[in-house]
N, C-alpha and C positions, 0 to 999 in steps of 0.2 A: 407202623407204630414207632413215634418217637422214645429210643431208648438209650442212655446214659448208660456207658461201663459200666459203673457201680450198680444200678439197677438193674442188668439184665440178666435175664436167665437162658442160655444157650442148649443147656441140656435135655434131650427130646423128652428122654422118658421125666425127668424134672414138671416139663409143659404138661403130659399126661395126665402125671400125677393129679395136676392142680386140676385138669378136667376132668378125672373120675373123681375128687375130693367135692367138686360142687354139681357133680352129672347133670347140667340144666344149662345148657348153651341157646346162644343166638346163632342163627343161620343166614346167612345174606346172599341175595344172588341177584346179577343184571337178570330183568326179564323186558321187552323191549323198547330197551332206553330209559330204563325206570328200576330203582331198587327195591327190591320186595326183599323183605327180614320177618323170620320165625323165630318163637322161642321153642328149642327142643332138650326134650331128656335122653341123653348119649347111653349108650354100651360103648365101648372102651375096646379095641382090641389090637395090641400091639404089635410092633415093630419098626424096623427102620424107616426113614423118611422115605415113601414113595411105596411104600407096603402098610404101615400104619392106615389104620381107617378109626371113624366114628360110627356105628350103626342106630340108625333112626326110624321115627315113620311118622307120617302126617295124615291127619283124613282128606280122602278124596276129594274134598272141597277144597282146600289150599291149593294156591295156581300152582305151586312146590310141588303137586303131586301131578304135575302136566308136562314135565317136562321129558323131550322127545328125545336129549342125548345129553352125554356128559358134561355140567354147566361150573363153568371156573364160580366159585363161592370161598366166601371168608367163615369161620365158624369164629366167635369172639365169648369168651367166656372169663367174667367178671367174679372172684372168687370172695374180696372182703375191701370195703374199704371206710375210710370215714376222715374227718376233718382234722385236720391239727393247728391248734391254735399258738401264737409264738409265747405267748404268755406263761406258754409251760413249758420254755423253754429257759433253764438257770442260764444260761448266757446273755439272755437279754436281760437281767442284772447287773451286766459286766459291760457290756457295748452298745447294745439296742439294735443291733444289726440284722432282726429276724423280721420274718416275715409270717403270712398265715402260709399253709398248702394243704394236699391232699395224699394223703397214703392210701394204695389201692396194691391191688395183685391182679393182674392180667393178662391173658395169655390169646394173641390171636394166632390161627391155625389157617393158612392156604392152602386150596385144592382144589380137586376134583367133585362135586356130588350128581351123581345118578338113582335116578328112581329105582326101586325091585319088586317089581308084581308077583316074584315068584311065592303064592303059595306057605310053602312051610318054610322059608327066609322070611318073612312076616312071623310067622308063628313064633319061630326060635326067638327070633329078636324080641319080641313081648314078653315069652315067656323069659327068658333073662334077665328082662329087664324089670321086669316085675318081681322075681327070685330076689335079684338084688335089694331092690328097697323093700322089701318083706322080710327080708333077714332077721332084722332086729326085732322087728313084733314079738310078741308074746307068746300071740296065736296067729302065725303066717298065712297070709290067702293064697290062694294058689289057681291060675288060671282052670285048674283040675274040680275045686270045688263050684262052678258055675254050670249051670247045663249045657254041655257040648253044643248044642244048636244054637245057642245063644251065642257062645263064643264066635262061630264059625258065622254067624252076622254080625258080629263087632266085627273082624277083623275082615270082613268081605268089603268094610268102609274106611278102609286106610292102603295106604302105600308105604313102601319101605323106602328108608333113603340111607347109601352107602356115600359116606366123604372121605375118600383117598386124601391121606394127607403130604402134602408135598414140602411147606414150609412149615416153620414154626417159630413165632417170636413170645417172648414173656418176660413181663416187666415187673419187678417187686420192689416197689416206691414205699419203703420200711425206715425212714428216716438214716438208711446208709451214707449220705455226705454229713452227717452232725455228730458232735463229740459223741463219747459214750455215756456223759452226764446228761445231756440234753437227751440222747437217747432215752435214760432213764427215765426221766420226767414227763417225755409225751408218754410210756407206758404206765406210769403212775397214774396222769390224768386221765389216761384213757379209759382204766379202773374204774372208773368212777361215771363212763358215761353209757346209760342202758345200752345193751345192744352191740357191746366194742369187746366182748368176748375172745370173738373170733381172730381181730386183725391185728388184738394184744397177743395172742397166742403165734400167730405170724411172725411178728416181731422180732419177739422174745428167741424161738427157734431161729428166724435168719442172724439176728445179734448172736448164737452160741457157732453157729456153721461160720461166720466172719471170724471169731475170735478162734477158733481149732487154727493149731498151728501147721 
């Protein structure tokens, strides 16, 4: 991934972050001679570069759940982004020297991913993973409230997938080369456009982490 000092983000657990903050990654992997990509929902489980993993699982149908040894894949996971128009930029008042682009936050992840048949490494991982986005409910489901035998045929049609992570790039394209005025003003507009919640929010926190002395 093409990334500009000002935009990059170097720090592992930084990269994590941003992937347990959207838990719903892409998966990409050569299968022969040809690239196959899934969307998957992560569990998270830290440490250093080359101990760091993702934990996943895909139904038996996915050719992702056929593979016979450890397959070099990319996981790419897109956090917020949206348009920015020059227009809302006060400098181009002053020179007209702006253009349109795009603010995005994205983080890709290299590695290793291997399949896991095992049994209760399936289980844990659902059930985690489900723990976590049930948190916040009201009234949490819990893979406990479903009839055991039904469970144990859901999960008799899925495979586990473990991605060792090896590298880590991420980019946060947050209007960092523009004054702090123009700053200002793509967050103003952005205010105002459905749906730009999230990447106004982004902003705002990378503008206070840049300006800390």
């Amino acid at each position: 991934m093409y990334t500009p000092v000002h935009f990059r983000i170097e720090d592992l657990d930084e990269c994590l972050d941003i992937v347990e903050q959207r838990a719903f990654a892409t998966l990409v992997i050569s299968v022969d001679d040809a690239l196959e990509a899934t969307p998957i929902p992560w569990v998270v489980r830290r440490g250093p570069l080359g101990s760091a993993r993702l934990l996943g699982h895909v139904s038996k149908a996915n050719p992702m759940a056929r593979l016979a040894d450890e397959t070099s894949a990319l996981v790419i996971v897109d956090l917020v982004d949206g348009y920015v128009s020059p227009s809302w930029y006060p400098s181009k008042a002053e020179h007209g020297r702006v253009v349109p682009t795009w603010n995005y936050v994205s983080v890709h992840l290299h590695g290793e991913v291997r399949c896991v048949t095992d049994e209760h490494w399936v289980r844990d991982q659902v059930r985690r993973l489900t723990d976590r986005h049930e948190a916040t409910n009201a009234e949490p489901w819990s893979m406990d409230d479903a009839p055991a035998d039904f469970i144990d045929t859901m999960l008799r049609g899925i495979v586990g997938l473990e991605f060792l992570v090896e590298r880590a790039e991420g980019k946060a394209k947050l209007s960092q080369n523009r004054s702090a005025t123009d700053v200002a003003g793509v967050v103003r507009w952005l205010q105002a456009v459905p749906g730009a919640d999230a990447l106004v929010y982004e902003m705002v926190q990378r503008s206070m982490v840049e300006e800390e002395p």
